[in-house]
Legacy VTK file of the C-alpha trace (Angstrom):
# vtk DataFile Version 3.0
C-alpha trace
ASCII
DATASET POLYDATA
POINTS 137 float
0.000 0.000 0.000
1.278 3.742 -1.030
-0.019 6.445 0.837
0.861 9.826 1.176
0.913 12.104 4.487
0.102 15.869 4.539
0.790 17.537 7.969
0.015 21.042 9.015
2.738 23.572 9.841
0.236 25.343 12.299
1.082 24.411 15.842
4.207 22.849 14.604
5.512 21.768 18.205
2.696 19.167 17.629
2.203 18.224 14.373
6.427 17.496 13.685
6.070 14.662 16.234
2.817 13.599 15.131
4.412 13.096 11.682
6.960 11.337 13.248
4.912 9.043 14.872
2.748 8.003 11.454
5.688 7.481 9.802
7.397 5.383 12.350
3.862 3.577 12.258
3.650 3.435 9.014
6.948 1.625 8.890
5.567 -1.208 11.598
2.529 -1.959 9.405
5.036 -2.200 6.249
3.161 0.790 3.950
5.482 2.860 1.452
4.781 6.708 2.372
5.352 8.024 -1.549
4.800 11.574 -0.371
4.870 13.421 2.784
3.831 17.071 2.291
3.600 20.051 4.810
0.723 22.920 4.940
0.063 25.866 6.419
-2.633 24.819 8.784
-5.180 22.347 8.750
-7.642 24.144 6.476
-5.187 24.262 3.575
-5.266 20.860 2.892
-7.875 19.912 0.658
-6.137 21.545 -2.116
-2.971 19.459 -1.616
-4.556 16.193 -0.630
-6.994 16.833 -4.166
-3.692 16.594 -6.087
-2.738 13.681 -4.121
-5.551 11.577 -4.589
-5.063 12.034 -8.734
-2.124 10.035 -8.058
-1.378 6.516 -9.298
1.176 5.554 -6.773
-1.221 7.130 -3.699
-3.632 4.779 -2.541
-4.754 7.000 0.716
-3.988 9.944 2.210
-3.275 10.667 6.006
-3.630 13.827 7.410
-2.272 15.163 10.479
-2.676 18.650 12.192
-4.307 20.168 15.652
-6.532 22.998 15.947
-6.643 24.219 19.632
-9.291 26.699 21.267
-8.692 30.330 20.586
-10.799 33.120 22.424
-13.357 32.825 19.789
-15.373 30.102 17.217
-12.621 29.770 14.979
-11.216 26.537 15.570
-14.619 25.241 15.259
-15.157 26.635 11.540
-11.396 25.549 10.295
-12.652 21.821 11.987
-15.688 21.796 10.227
-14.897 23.349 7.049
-11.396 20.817 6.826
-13.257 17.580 7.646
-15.842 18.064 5.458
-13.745 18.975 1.995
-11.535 15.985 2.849
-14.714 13.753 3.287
-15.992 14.556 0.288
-12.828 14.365 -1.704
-12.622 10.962 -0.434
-15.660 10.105 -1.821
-14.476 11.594 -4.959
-12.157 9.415 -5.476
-12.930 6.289 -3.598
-9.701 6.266 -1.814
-9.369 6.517 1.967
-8.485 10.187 3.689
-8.219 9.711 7.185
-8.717 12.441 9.451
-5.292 12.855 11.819
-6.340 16.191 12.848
-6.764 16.591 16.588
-9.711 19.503 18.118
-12.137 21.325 17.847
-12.224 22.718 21.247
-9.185 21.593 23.215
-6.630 23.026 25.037
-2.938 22.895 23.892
-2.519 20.271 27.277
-4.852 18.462 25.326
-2.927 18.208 21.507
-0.134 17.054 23.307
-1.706 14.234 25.136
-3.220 13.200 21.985
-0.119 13.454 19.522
0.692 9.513 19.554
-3.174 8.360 19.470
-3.921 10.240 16.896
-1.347 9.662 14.207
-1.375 6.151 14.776
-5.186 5.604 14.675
-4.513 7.787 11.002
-2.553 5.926 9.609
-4.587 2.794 10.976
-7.609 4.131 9.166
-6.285 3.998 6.075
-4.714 0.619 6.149
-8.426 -0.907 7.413
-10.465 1.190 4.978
-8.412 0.196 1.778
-8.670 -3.553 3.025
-12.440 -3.461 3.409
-12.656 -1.721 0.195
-10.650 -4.358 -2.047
-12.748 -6.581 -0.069
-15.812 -5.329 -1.211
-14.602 -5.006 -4.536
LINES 1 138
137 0 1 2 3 4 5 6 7 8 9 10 11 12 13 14 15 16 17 18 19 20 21 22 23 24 25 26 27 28 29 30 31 32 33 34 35 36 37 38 39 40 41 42 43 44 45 46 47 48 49 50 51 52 53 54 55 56 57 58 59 60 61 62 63 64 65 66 67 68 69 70 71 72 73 74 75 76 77 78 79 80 81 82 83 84 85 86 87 88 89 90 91 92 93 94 95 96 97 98 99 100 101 102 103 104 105 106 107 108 109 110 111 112 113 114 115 116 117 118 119 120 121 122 123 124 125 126 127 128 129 130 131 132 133 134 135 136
């Protein structure tokens, strides 16, 4: 399995070590990364990931990022907005996005207690979702 990994520069503390972790994880469960790609925050990538997905050699995408709680709504709109482009480019092209991006609503106590679980259980995602597709195929 190929899969590429785009991680958000936004809250970068975070989101280097999360990359770390998929890609040490990836390495355990024996998946070639074929591209690893940074944005600037979690709401720029749909753009990138749409590119990715055109690929041949890119059978899934993982995404990793954080959005933590600000004084107003706007972690809430970047959340909502990013998961639903990537949901519906993964329907676009029937291959797996998974959605590595920790908040809405948290505390930056809270992104780094989730940093391990939640690049694992990414790149997880994609592994089970492209078996029960072939599956299914």
């Amino acid at each position: 399995m190929n899969i590429a990994i785009v991680t958000a520069e936004f809250n970068e503390e975070i989101t280097s070590r999360m990359l770390e972790i998929a890609l040490e994880k990836a390495k355990s469960l024996k998946i070639n990364v074929t591209h690893s790609c940074k944005v600037p925050g979690s709401y720029d990538m749909p753009l990138l990931v749409d590119s990715l997905l055109q690929k041949k050699d890119v059978d899934a995408v993982v995404t990793l990022g954080t959005i933590i709680k600000g004084q107003t709504k706007h972690d809430e709109v970047i959340a909502n907005s990013t998961a639903k482009s990537l949901t519906e480019l993964s329907l676009k092209y029937k291959k797996p996005v998974s959605l590595g991006i920790s908040g809405p609503g948290m505390q930056e106590r809270h992104a780094y207690a989730r940093i391990r679980p939640v690049a694992e259980r990414a790149v997880e995602a994609v592994l089970k979702l492209s078996g029960e597709l072939e599956r299914i195929r």
